[in-house]
C-alpha positions, -999 to 999 in steps of 0.1 A, spaced: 48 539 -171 65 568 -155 50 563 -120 62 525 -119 95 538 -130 94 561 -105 85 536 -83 111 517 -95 136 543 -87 126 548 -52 127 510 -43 163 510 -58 173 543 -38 156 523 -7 178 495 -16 210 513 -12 203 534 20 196 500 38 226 491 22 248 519 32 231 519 68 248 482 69 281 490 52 283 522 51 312 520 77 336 506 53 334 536 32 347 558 61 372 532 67 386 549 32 369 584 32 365 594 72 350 629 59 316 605 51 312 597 84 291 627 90 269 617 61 267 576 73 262 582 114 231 599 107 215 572 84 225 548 108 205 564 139 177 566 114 185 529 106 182 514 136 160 536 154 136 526 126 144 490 133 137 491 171 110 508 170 93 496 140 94 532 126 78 533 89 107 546 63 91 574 40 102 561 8 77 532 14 47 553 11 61 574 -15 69 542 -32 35 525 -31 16 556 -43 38 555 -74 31 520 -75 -6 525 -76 -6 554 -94 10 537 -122 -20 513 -122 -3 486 -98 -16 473 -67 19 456 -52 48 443 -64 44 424 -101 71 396 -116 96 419 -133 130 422 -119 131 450 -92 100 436 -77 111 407 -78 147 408 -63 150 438 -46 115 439 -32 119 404 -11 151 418 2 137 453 15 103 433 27 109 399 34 79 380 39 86 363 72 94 396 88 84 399 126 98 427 153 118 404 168 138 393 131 136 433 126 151 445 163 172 418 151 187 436 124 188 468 143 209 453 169 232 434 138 236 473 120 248 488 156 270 466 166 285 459 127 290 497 124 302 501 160 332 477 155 340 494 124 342 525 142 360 512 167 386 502 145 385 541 128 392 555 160 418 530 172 436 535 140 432 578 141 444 570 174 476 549 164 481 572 136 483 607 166 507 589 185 531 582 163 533 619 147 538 629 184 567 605 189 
């Protein structure tokens, strides 16, 4: 029970980098200090998209998995809906270079817009 919970845990932690690696950018757009914590994840991100790197938590994940007597992903609800979103079924390199490509250029218009605005905001204290 406590390895599938474990398990469990990691997929959900999984989850939310992805996540973060996406959106992450909007958070700076509030909290600029974060920045140095989401530029990072999102090299990892898409690095690991482009070239079909394999995340660590997935191995971690399924040894949990079958050392809590599983062999893959049952019918309860973190399997069920988290799973198909972290590994879709249909996945190929090109869907995931894809997604890659969609995380860089998502995150680089956000920072865009950061900068432009820390930008704006200098020139007017000099004026």
């Amino acid at each position: 029970m406590l390895y599938r919970l474990s398990a469990d845990l990691i997929l959900i932690v999984h989850l939310a980098f992805i996540i973060f690696v996406m959106l992450g950018g909007f958070l700076v757009l509030r909290r600029p200090r974060l920045m140095w914590l989401h530029l990072p994840a999102v090299v990892w991100g898409v690095l690991s998209e482009f070239f079909g790197m394999l995340c660590p938590l997935t191995p971690l994940e399924t040894t949990l998995r079958e050392l809590g007597g599983g062999s893959g992903y049952g019918g309860d609800f973190i399997a069920h809906h988290i799973t198909a979103v972290i590994y879709p079924s249909g996945l190929t390199r090109e869907i995931q270079i894809a997604l890659g490509f969609g995380a860089l250029l998502l995150n680089m218009a956000i920072y865009g817009y950061v900068l432009s605005r820390r930008g704006q905001s200098r020139s007017f204290r000099r004026n």
